[in-house]
C-alpha positions in Angstrom: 0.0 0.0 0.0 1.5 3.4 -0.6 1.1 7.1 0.0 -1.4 7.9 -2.3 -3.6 4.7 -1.4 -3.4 5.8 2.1 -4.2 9.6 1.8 -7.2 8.2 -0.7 -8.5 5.8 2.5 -8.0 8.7 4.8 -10.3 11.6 2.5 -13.2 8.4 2.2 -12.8 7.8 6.1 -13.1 11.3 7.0 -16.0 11.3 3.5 -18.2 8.9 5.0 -18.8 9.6 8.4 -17.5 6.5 10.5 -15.8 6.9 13.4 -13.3 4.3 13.1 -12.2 2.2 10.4 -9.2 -0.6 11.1 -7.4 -2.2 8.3 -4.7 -4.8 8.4 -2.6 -6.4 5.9 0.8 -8.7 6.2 3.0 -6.0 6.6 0.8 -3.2 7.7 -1.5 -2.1 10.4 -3.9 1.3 9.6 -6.3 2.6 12.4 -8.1 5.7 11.4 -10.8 7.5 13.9 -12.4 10.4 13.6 -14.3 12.5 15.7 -16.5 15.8 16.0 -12.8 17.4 17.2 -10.5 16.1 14.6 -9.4 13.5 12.6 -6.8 10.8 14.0 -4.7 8.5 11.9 -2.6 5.6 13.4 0.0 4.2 11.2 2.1 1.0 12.6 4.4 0.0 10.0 5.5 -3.9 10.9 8.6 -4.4 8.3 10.2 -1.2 6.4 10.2 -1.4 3.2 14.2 -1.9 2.2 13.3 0.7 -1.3 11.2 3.6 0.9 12.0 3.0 5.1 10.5 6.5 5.7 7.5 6.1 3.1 5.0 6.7 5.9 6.4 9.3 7.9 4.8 12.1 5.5 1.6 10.9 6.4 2.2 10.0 10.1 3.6 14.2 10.8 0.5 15.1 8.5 -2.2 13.8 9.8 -1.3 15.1 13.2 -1.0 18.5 12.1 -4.2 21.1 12.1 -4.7 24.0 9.8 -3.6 27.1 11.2 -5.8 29.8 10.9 -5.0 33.1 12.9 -8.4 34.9 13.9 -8.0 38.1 16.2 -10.2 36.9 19.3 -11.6 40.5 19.9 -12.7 41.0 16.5 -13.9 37.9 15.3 -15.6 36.4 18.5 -19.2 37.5 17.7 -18.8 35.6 14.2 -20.3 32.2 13.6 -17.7 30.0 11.7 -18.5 27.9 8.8 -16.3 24.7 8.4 -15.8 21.9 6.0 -17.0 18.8 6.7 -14.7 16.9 4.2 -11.4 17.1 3.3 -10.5 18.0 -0.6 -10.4 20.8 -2.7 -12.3 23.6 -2.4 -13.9 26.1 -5.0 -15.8 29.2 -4.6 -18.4 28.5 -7.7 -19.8 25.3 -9.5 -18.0 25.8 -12.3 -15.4 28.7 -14.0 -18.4 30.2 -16.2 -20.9 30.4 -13.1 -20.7 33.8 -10.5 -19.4 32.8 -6.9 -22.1 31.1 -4.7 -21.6 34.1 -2.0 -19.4 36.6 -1.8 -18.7 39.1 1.2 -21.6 40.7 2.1 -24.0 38.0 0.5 -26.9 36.9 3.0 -27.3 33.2 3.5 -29.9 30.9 5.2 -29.2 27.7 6.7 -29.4 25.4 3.8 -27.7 27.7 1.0 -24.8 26.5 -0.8 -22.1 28.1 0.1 -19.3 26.7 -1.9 -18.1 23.0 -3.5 -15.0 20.8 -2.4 -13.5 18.1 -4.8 -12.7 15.0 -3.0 -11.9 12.0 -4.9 -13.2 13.4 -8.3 -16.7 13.9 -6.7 -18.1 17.6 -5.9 -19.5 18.2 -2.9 -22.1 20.9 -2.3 -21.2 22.3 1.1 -24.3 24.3 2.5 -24.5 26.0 5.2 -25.6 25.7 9.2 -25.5 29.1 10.1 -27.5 32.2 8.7 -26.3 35.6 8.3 -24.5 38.1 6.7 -20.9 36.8 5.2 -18.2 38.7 6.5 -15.3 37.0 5.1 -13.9 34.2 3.0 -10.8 32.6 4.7 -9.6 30.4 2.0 -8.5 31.2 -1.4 -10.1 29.6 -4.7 -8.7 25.9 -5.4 -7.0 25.1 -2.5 -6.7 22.4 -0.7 -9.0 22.1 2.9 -8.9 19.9 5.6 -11.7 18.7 7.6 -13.2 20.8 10.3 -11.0 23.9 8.7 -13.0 27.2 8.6 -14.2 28.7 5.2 -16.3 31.4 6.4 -17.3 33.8 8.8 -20.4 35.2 9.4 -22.3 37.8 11.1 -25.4 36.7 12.7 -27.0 39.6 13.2 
């Protein structure tokens, strides 16, 4: 099993809503949990590989990391946050002929779509659980998100 096999089980994991999925082959052992807090991978290589001994360790120091997103406290406090729920790519509007789904200042109701995020060549309409006013977008176009990272925030009053 390799990087890219692993990363791909990860996204479906973190995709499909389980809490824990456990996988075991001869030479490897993968637990991955997740939770309403954040996503937990546990790698537990048996035998290195004698071509790649450190193949893992990329996703091992990744997983445990979390997106760092520097809000000013006194500012921002009295805005609600709107997160994704999936890891994957995410994208401001359906497709590059279409307008934004909101921009700042647009007024959304629980329910409105709010942006997409690619994950495994599916699009994923993310809508929203908060209603309000949107004050401002913290992620640029076609980047990659992680789960639970904050997209929006809005006002609201």
């Amino acid at each position: 099993m390799d990087i890219k096999e692993i990363q791909n089980l990860i996204k479906f994991v973190a995709k499909s809503g389980a809490s824990e999925v456990k996988l075991e082959m001869e030479d490897i052992k993968i637990t991955i949990k997740t939770g309403t807090e954040k996503t937990e991978t546990t790698i537990v290589q048996a035998a290195p590989y004698a071509s790649a001994p450190n193949s893992l360790a990329p996703i091992a120091s990744a997983a445990g990391a979390d997106p760092v997103v520097v809000i000013k406290a006194d500012d921002d406090s009295k805005y609600l946050v709107v997160k994704s729920p999936i890891i994957g790519t995410f994208y401001r509007k359906s497709s590059p002929d279409k307008p934004n789904f909101v921009e700042v200042g647009s007024e959304i109701n629980v329910g409105d779509t709010v942006c997409v995020i690619e994950a495994m060549k599916l699009f994923n309409e993310i809508e929203s659980e908060v209603s309000g006013k949107i004050v401002k977008v913290l992620v640029d176009d076609s980047s990659p998100v992680e789960y639970d990272q904050p997209l929006f925030l809005v006002d609201p009053s």
